[in-house]
DRENDO-1510 file (C-alpha; in Angstrom, 1 decimal, always signed):
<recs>
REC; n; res; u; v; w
REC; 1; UNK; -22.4; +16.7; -1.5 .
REC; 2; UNK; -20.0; +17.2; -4.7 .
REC; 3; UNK; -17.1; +18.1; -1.8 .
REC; 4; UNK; -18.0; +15.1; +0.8 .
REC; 5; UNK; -17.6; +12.6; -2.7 .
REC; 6; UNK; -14.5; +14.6; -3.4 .
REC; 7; UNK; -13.1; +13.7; +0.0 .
REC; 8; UNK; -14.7; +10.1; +0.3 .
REC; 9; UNK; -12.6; +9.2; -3.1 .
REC; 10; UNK; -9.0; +10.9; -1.8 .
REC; 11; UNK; -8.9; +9.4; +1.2 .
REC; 12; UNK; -9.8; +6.2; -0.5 .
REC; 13; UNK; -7.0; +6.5; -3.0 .
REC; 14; UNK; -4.7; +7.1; +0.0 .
REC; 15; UNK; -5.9; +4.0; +1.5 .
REC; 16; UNK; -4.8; +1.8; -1.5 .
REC; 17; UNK; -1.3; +3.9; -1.4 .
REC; 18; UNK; -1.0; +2.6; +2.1 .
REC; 19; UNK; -1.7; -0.7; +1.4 .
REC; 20; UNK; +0.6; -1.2; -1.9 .
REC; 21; UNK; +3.2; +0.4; +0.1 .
REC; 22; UNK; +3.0; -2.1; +2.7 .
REC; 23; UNK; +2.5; -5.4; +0.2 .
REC; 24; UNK; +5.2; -4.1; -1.4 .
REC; 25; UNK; +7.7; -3.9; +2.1 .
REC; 26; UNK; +6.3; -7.6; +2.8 .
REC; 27; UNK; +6.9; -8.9; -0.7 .
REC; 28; UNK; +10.7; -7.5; -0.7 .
REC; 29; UNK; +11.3; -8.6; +3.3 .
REC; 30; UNK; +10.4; -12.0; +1.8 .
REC; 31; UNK; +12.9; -11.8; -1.1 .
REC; 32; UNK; +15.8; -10.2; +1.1 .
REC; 33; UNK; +14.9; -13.3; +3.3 .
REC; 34; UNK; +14.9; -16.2; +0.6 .
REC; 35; UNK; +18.6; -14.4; -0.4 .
REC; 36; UNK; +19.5; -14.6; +3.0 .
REC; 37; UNK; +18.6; -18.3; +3.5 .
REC; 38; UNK; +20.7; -19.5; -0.1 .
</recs>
């Protein structure tokens, strides 16, 4: 059990890290756009 919780939690924590990463692209493709339009 101590092993599936283990795993459970990691790939969880990976899942945020995918999802900041992608916010992150988004948030800066908006910015480099904005830039773009001044």
């Amino acid at each position: 059990m101590a092993w599936d919780i283990n795993l459970n939690l990691f790939g969880f924590d990976k899942i945020i890290v995918i999802q900041l990463l992608i916010i992150f692209l988004i948030f800066r493709f908006i910015i480099l756009i904005r830039i773009s339009k001044k």
